[in-house]
ROLO-124820 format. One line per field, with one value per residue: y, z, x of N, C-alpha, C in turn. Coordinates in pm, 1 decimal. Atoms other than C-alpha are relative to their C-alpha. Example, Ala and Ser with C-alpha at 12.3 -4.5 7.8 and 13.67 -1.06 7.14 Angstrom:
residues 2
n_Y = (-119.0	-119.0)
n_Z = (0.0	-6.0)
n_X = (89.0	-82.0)
ca_Y = (-450.0	-106.0)
ca_Z = (780.0	714.0)
ca_X = (1230.0	1367.0)
c_Y = (120.0	109.0)
c_Z = (0.0	73.0)
c_X = (90.0	-77.0)
END
This chain:
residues 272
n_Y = (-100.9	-34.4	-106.8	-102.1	-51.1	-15.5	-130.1	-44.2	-51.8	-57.9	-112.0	-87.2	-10.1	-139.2	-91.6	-105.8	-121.2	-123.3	-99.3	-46.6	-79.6	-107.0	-47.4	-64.8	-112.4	-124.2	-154.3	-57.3	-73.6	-148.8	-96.0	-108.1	-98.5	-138.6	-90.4	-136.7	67.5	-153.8	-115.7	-140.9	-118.7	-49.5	-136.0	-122.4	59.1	-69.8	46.0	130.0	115.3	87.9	107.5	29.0	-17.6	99.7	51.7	26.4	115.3	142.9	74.0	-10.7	59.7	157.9	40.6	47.1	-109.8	-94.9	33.6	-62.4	-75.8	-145.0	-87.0	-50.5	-76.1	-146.6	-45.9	4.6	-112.0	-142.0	-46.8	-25.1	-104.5	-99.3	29.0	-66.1	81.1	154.0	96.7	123.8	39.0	138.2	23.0	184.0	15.0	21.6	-132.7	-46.4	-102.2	-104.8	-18.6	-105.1	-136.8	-92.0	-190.1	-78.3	-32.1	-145.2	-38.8	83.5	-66.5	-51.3	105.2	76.8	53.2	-98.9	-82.8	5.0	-98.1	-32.4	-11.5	138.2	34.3	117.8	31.3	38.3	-66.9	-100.5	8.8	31.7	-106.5	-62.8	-91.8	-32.7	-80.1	-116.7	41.1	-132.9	62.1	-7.4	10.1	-23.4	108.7	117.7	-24.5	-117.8	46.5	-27.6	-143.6	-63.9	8.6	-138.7	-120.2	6.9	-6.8	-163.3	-50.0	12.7	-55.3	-148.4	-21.5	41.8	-108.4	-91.7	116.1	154.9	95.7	-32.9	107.2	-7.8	69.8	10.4	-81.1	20.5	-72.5	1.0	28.0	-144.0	11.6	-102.3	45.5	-42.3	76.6	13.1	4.1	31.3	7.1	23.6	-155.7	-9.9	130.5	38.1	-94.9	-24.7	-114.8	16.8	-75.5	-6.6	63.9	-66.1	-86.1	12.1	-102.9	-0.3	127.8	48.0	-45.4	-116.7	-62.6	25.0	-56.4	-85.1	8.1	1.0	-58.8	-118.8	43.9	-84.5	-141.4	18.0	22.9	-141.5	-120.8	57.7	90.4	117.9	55.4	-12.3	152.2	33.4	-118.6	32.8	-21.9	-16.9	-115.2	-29.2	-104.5	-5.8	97.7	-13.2	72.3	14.6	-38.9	92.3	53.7	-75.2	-61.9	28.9	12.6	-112.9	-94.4	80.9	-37.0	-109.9	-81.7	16.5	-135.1	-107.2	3.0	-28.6	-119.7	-124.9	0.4	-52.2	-129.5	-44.4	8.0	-122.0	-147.4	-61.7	-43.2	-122.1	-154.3	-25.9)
n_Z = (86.5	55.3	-39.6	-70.1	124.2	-31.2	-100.8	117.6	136.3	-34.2	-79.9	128.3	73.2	-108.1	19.8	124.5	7.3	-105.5	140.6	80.9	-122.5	-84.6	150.8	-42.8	-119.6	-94.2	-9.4	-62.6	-103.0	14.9	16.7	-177.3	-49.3	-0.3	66.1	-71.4	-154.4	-44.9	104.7	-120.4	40.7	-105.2	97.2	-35.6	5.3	-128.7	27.2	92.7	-102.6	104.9	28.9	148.1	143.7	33.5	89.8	136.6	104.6	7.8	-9.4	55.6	-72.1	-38.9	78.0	-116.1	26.9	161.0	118.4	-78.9	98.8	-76.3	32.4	18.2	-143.6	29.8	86.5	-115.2	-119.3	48.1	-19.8	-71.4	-27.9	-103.6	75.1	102.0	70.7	-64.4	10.9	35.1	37.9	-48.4	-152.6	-43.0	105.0	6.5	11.1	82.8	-51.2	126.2	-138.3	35.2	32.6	-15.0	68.5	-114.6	69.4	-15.9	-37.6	106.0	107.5	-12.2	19.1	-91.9	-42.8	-94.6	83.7	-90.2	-23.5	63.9	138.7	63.5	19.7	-89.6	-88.6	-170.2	-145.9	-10.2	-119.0	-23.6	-10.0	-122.8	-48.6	117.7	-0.1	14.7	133.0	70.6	121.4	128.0	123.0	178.6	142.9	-56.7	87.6	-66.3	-142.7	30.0	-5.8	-116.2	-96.0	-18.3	-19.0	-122.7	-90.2	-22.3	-53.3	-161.0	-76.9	-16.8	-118.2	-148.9	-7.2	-41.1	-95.0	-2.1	-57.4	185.9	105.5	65.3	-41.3	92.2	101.7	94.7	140.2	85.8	108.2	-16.4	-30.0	-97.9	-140.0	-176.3	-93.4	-97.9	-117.5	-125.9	-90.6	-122.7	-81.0	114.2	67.4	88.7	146.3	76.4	88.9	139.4	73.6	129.6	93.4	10.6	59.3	-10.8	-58.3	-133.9	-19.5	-134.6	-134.9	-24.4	-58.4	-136.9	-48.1	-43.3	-128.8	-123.3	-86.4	-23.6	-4.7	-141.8	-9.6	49.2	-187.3	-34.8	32.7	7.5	-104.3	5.6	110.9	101.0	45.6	112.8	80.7	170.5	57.8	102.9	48.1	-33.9	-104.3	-84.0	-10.5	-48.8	-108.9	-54.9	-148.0	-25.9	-33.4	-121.5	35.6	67.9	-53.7	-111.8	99.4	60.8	1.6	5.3	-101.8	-38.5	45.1	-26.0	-120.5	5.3	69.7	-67.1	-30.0	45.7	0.6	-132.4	-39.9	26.2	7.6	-107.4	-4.1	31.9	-103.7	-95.6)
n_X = (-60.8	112.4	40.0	-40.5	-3.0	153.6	9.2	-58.8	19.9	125.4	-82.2	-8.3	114.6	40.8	-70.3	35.0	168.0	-50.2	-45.0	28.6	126.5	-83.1	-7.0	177.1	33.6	-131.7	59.4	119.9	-39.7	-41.8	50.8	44.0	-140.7	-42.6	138.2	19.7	87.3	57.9	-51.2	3.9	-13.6	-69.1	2.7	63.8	131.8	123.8	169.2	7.4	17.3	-41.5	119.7	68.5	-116.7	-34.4	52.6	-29.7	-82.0	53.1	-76.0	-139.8	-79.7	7.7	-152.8	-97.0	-122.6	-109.3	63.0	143.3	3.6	-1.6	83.3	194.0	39.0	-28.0	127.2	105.5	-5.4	-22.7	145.0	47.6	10.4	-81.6	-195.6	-106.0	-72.5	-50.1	-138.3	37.9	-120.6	-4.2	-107.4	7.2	-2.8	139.9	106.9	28.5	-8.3	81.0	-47.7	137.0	-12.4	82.8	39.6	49.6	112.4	-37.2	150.8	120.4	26.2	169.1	56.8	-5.0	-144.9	-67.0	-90.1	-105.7	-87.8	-61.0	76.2	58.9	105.2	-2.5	158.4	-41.4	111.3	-66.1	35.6	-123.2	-68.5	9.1	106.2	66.7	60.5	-111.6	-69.9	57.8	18.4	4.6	109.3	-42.7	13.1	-111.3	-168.0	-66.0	-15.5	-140.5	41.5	69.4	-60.6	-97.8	41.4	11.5	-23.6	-25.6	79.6	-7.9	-69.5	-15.1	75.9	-46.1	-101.2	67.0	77.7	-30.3	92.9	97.9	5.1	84.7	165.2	24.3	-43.6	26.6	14.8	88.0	-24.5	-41.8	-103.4	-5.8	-9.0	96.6	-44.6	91.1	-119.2	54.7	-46.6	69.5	108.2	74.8	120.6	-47.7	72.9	0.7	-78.3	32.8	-113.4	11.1	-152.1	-124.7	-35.2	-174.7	-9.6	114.0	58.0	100.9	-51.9	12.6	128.3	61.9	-19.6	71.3	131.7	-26.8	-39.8	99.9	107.3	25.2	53.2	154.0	66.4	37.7	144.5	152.2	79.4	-29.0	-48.7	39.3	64.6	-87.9	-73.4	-54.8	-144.9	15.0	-49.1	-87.3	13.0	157.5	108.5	104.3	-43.1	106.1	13.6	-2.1	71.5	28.4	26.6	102.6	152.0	15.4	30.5	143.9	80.8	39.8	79.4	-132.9	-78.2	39.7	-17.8	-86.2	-33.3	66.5	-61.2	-70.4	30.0	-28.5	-137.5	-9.3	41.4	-99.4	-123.9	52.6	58.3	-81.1)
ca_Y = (-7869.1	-7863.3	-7669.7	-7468.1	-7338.7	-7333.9	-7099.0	-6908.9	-6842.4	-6758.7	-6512.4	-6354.2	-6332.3	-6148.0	-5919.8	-5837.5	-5737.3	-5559.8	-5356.2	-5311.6	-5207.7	-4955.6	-4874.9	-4819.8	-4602.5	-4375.1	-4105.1	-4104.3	-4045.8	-3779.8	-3599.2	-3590.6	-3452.4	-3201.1	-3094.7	-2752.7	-2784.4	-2364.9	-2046.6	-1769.9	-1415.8	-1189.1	-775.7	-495.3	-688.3	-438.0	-461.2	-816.2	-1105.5	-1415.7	-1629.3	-1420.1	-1356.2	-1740.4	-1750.4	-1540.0	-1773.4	-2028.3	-2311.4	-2142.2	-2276.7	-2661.8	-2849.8	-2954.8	-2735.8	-2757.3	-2792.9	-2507.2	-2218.5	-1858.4	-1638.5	-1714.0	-1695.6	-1358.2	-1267.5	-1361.3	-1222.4	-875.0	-900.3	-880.1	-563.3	-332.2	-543.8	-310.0	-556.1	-960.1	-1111.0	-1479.5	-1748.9	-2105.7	-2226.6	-2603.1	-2821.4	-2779.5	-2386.9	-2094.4	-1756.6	-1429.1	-1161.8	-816.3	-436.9	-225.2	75.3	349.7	501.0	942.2	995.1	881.5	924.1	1010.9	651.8	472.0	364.3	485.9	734.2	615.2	800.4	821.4	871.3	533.4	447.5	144.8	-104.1	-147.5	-66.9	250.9	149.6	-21.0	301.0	401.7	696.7	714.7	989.9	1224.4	1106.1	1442.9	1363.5	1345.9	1447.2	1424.7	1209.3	892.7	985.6	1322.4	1095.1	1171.7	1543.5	1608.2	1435.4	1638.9	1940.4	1805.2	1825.2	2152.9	2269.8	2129.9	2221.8	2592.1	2587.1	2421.6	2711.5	2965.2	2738.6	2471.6	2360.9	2390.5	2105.1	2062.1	1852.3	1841.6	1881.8	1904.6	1959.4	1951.8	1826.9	2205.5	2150.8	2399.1	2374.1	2396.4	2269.8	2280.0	2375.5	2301.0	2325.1	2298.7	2724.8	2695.1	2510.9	2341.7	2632.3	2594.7	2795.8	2797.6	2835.3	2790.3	2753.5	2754.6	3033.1	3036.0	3391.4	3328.4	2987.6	2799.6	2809.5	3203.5	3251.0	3031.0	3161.1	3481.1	3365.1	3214.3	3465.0	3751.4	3525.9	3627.9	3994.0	3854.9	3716.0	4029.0	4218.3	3967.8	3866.6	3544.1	3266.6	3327.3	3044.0	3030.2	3209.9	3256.1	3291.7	3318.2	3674.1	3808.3	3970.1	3940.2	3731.5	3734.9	3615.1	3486.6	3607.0	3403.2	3114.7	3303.2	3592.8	3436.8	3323.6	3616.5	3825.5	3503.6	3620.4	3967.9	4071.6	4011.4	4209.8	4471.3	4452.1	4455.2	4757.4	4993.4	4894.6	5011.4	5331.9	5404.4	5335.3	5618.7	5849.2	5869.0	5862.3	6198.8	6366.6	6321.2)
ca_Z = (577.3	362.0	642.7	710.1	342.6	381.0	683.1	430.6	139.0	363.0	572.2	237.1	69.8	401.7	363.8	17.0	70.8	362.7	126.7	-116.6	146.1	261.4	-106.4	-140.7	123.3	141.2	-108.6	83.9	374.9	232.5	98.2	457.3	602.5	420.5	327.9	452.7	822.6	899.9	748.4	1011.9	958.0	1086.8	993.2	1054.8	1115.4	1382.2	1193.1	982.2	1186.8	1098.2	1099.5	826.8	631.5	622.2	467.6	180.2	118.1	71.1	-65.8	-212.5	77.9	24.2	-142.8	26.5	69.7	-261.8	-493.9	-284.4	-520.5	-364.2	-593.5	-575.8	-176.2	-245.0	-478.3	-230.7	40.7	-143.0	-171.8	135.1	360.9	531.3	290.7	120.4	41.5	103.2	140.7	68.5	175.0	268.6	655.0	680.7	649.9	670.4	682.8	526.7	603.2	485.0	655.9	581.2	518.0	619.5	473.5	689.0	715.8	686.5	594.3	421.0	84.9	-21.4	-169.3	177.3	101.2	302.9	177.0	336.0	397.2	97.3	-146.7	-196.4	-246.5	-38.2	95.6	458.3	777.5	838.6	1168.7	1277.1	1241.0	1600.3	1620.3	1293.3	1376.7	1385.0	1016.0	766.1	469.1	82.3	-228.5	-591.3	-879.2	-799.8	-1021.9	-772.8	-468.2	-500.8	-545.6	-250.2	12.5	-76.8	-63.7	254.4	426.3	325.5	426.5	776.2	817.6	738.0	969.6	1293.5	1207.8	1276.8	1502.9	1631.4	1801.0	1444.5	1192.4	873.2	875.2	498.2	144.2	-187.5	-560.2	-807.0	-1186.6	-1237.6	-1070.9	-791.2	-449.7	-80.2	241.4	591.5	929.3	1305.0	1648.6	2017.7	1992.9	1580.1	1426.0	1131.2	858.5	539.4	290.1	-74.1	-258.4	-613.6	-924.2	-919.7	-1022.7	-1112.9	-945.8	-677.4	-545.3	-316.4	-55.4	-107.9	-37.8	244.1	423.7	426.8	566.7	835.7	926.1	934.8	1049.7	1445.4	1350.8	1133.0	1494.7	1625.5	1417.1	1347.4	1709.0	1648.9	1422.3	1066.7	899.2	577.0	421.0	32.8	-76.9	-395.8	-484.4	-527.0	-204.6	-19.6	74.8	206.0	551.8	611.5	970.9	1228.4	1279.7	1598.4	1420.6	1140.5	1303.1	1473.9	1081.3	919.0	1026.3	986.0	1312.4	1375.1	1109.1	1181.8	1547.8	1425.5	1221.5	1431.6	1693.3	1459.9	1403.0	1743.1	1806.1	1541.2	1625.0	2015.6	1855.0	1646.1	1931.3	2142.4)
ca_X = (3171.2	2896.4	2694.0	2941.6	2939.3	2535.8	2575.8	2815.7	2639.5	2304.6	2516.1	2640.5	2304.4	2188.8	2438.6	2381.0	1969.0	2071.7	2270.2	2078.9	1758.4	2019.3	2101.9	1730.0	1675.7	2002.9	1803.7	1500.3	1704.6	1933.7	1652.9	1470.1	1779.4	1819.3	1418.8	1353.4	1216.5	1216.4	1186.8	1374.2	1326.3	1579.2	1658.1	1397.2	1078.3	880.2	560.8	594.2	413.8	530.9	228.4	108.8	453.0	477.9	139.2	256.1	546.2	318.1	467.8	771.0	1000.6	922.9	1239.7	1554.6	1832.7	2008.2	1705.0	1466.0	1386.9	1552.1	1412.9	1047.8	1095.3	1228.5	956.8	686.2	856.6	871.8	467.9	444.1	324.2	584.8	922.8	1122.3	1377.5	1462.2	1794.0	1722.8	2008.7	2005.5	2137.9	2245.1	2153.3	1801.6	1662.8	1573.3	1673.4	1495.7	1682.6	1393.6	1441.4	1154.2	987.5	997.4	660.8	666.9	279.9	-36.2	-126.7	-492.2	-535.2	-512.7	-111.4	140.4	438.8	794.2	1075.1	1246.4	927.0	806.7	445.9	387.2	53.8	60.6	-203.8	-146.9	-314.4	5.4	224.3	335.1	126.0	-102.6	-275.0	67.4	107.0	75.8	-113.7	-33.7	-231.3	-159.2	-108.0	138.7	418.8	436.7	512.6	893.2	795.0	571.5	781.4	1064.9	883.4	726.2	1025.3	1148.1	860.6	863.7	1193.9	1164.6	866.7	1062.9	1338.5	1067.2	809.3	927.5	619.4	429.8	413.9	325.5	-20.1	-63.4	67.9	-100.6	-85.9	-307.6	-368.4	-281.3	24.8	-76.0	-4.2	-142.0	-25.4	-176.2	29.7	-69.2	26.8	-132.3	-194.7	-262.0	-548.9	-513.0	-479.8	-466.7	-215.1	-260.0	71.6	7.8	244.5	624.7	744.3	1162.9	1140.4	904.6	941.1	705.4	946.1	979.2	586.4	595.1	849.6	680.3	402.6	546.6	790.1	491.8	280.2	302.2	196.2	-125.3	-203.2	-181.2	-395.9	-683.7	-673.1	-629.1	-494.0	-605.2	-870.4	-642.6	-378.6	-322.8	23.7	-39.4	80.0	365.7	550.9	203.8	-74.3	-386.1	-522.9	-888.8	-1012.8	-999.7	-1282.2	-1387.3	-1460.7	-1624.0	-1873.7	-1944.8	-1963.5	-2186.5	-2479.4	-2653.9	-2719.4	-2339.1	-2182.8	-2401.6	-2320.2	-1994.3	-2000.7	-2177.5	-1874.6	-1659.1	-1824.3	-1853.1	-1464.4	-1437.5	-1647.6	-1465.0	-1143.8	-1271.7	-1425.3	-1089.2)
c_Y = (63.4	133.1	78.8	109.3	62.5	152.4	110.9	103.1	46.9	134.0	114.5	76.7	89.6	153.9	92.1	84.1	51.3	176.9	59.0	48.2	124.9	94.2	55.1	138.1	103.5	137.1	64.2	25.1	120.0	101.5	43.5	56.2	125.6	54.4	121.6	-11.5	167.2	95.1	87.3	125.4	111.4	201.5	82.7	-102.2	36.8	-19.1	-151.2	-105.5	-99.7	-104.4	45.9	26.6	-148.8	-60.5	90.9	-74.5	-92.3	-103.7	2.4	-15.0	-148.4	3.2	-25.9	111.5	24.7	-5.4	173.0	150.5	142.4	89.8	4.5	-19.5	130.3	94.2	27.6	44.6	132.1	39.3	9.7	147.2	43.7	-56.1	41.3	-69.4	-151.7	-41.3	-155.7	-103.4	-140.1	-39.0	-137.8	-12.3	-19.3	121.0	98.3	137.1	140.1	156.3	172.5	114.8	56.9	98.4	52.3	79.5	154.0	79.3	-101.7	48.0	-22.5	-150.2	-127.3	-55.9	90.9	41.6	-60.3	96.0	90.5	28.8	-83.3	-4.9	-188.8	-75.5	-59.7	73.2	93.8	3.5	-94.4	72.6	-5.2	71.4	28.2	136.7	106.9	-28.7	129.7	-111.5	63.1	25.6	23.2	-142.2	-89.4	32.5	138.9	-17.1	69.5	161.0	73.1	-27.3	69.9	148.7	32.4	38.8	99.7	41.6	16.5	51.7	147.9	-11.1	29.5	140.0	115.3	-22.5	-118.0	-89.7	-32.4	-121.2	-10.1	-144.6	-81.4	46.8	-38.8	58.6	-91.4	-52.2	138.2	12.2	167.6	-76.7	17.5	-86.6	86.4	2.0	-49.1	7.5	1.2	179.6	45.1	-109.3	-27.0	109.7	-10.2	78.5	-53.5	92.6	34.2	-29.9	25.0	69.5	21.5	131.6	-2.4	-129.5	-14.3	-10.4	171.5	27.2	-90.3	36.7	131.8	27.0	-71.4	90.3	128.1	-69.2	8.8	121.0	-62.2	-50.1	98.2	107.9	-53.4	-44.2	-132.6	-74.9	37.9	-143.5	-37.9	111.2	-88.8	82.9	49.7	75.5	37.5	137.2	31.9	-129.9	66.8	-61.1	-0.7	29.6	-117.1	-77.2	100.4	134.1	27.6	-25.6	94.0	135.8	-92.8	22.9	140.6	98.6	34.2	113.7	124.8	22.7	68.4	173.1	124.1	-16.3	99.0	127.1	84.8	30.6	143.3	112.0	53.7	38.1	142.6	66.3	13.9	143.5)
c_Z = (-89.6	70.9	49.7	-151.7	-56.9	58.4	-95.5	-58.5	95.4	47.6	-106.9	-77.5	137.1	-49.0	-117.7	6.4	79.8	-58.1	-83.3	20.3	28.4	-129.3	-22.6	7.6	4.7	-75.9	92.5	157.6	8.8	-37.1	141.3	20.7	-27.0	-82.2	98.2	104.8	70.6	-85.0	118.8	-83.8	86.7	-50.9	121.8	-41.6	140.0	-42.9	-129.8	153.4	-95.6	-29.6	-153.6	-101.6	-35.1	-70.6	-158.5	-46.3	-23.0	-15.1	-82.6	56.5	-4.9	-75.5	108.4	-18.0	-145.8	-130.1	42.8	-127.3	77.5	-37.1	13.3	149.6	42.9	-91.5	68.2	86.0	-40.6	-32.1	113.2	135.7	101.8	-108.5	-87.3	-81.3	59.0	-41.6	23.4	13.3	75.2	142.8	0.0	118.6	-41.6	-5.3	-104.4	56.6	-52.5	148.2	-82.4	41.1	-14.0	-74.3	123.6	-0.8	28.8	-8.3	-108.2	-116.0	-22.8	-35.5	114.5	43.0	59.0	-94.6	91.8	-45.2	-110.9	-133.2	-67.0	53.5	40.7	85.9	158.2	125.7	52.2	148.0	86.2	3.6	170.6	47.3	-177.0	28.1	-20.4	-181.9	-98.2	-122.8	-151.3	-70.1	-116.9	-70.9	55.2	-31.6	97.7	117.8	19.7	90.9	103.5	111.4	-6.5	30.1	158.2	153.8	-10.4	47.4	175.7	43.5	13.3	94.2	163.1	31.8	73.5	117.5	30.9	66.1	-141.7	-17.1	-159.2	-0.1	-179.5	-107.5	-147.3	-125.7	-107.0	-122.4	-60.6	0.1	142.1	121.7	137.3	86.3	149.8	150.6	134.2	97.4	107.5	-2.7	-174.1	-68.9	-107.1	-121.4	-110.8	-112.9	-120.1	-15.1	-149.0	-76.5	39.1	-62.1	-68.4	78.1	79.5	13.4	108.8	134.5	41.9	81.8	139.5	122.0	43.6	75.9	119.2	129.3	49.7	100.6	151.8	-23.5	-91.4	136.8	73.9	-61.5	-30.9	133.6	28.2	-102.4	-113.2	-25.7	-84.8	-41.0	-187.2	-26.1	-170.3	-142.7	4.2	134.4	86.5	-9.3	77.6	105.5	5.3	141.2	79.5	6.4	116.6	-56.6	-178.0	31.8	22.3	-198.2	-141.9	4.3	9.3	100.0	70.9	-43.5	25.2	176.6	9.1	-39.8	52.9	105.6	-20.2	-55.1	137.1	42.8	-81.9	55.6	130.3	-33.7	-80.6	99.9	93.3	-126.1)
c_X = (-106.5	-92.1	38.9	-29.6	-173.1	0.7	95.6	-37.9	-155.0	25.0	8.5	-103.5	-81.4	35.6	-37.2	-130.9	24.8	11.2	-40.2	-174.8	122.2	-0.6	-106.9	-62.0	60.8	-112.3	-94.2	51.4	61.2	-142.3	-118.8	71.7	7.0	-100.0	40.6	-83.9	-74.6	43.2	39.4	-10.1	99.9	-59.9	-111.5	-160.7	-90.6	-146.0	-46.6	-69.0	31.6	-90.1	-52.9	80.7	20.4	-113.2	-27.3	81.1	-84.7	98.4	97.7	125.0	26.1	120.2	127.2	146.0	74.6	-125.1	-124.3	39.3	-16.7	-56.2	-134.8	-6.6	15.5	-92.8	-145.4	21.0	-18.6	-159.6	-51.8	-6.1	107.1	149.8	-11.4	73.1	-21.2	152.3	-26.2	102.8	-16.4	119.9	1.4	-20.2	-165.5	-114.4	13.8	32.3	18.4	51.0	-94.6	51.5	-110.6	-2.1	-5.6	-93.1	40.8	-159.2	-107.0	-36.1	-143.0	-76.8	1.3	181.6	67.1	127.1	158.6	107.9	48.0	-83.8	-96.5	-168.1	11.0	-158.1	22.5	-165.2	82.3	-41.7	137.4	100.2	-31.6	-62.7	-70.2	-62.1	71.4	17.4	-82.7	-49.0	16.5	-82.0	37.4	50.2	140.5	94.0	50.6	62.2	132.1	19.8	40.1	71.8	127.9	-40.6	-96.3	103.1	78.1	-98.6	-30.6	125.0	42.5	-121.5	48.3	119.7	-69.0	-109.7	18.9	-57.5	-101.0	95.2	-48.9	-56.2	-14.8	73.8	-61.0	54.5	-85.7	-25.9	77.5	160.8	-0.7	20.3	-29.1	105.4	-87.0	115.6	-124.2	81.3	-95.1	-102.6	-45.5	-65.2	54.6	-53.6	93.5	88.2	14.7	147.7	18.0	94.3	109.9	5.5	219.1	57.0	-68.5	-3.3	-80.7	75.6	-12.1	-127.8	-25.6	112.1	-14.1	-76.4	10.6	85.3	-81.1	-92.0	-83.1	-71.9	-123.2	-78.7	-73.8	-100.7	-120.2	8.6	-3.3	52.1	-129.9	-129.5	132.7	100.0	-3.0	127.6	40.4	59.4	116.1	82.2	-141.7	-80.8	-92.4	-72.7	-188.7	-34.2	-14.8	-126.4	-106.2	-103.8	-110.1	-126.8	-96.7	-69.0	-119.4	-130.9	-25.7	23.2	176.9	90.4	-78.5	31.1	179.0	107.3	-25.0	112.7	112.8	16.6	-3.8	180.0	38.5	-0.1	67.8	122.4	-12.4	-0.9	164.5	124.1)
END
C-alpha cells in the first residue's frame, strides 16, 4: 500500500513540473505563433521591387501581430520611391499587409524629380517610366508644380484639337512669372514659343491658340517650320526663320547670295 501511495505521489509530482514546464513555455510559444513571418504587398506596385521596399521597412515589421507598430510601417512605406499612399493592416495570425497606391508619372521636372498626374512633386527613376524619353519637361519654382501641369494640359489639348500629331515637349515659367513652352512632332522640330505674362485680356491660352491655328500658313511663307515663335504681343507674333534658312543667312556670303536673289526676282517681275 505504501508503494502504491509512493507510485502516487511521484506520478502527481510529475504531473505538476510537467505543468508548470508547459506553464513556462505557453508565452514563448504564443508569441512565436503569432511573430510576424511576412510582409505582402498588394495594389498598384508596377515599379516598387520588393527586395528593396522591404529594405526600407527595415525593422518596422518585427513584433507579433497584436503588439507590431502600423504606423511606422506606413511611414516607411510612404518613403519609399513611386508610394503615393499605404494602406497598412494586419492578416492572421502571422502577416503584414501593405496594400500601395502609385504616383502616376506625366513629366520631369528640371530638378531630376518626376511631376505625376495630378501635380505632385515626387523622387523616383525617371529611367523606369515606360517610355522616359516621351516625358515633356517642367521648369519653375516648386510651389508652381500645380500651376504648370495644369497649364500643361491645356496646352496639349488645344494643340491635339488643331494637330493631333503635335505635342507639347516643354513648359516653363520664370521668377518673372513669364512663360514659354516648346511643341514637336515627326514633320515639326522642337520649337520654342515664348508666351509671356498673363494678361486678364489676353490670356496665355489666347496667344497660343493663335499661333497654332496660323501656324500652317507661317509654313507656307517661310518655307518651312519656323525656329521659334514669340507670342508675346498682342493679336500677333513673331516667327524666327526656319533653321534651314538660317544657316544659309549666318554667314556673309549667304545673305548676300541671298539678297542679290531677291533683287533679281524683282527686277524680272518689273520688266514683265
Amino acid at each position: 500500500m505504501k508503494r502504491f501511495f509512493k507510485a502516487v505521489l511521484i506520478a502527481f509530482a510529475l504531473v505538476l513540473l510537467l505543468a508548470a514546464v508547459a506553464v513556462s513555455s505557453f508565452p514563448r510559444y504564443v508569441e512565436t505563433f503569432f511573430t510576424i513571418r511576412s510582409v505582402e504587398l498588394s495594389g498598384e506596385i508596377d515599379h516598387i521591387s520588393s527586395l528593396h521596399f522591404r529594405r526600407v521597412l527595415g525593422n518596422t515589421a518585427s513584433g507579433t501581430f497584436f503588439n507590431v507598430n502600423l504606423d511606422a510601417i506606413r511611414e516607411a512605406a510612404l518613403k519609399a520611391p513611386w508610394v503615393k499612399s499605404a494602406n497598412v493592416r494586419r492578416v492572421w495570425p502571422n502577416k503584414i499587409n501593405i496594400e500601395i497606391t502609385e504616383y502616376k508619372p506625366l513629366a520631369l521636372w528640371e530638378d531630376g524629380r518626376l511631376v505625376s498626374v495630378n501635380g505632385e512633386l515626387f523622387a523616383a527613376n525617371p529611367e523606369e517610366v515606360d517610355n522616359p524619353l516621351a516625358l515633356p519637361e517642367f521648369f519653375g519654382r516648386a510651389e508652381m508644380v500645380e500651376e504648370v501641369t495644369r497649364r500643361y494640359k491645356r496646352f496639349n489639348k488645344m494643340l491635339q484639337v488643331v494637330m493631333p500629331k503635335a505635342r507639347v515637349t516643354e513648359v516653363s515659367v520664370n521668377d518673372r512669372d513669364s512663360w514659354a513652352l516648346a511643341i514637336a512632332s515627326d514633320t515639326i522640330p522642337p520649337t520654342r514659343i515664348e508666351l509671356g505674362v498673363e494678361h486678364e485680356n489676353w490670356t496665355l491660352e489666347d496667344r497660343f491658340g493663335i499661333v497654332i491655328v496660323q501656324y500652317p500658313d507661317v509654313v507656307k511663307l517661310m518655307k518651312g517650320p519656323p525656329s521659334s515663335i514669340d507670342a508675346r504681343y498682342e493679336l500677333a507674333f513673331s516667327a524666327t526663320l526656319p533653321e534651314r534658312s538660317l544657316r544659309q543667312y549666318r554667314s556673309q556670303a549667304g545673305r548676300r547670295q541671298a539678297a542679290e536673289s531677291i533683287a533679281e526676282a524683282n527686277r524680272q517681275s518689273n520688266a514683265r
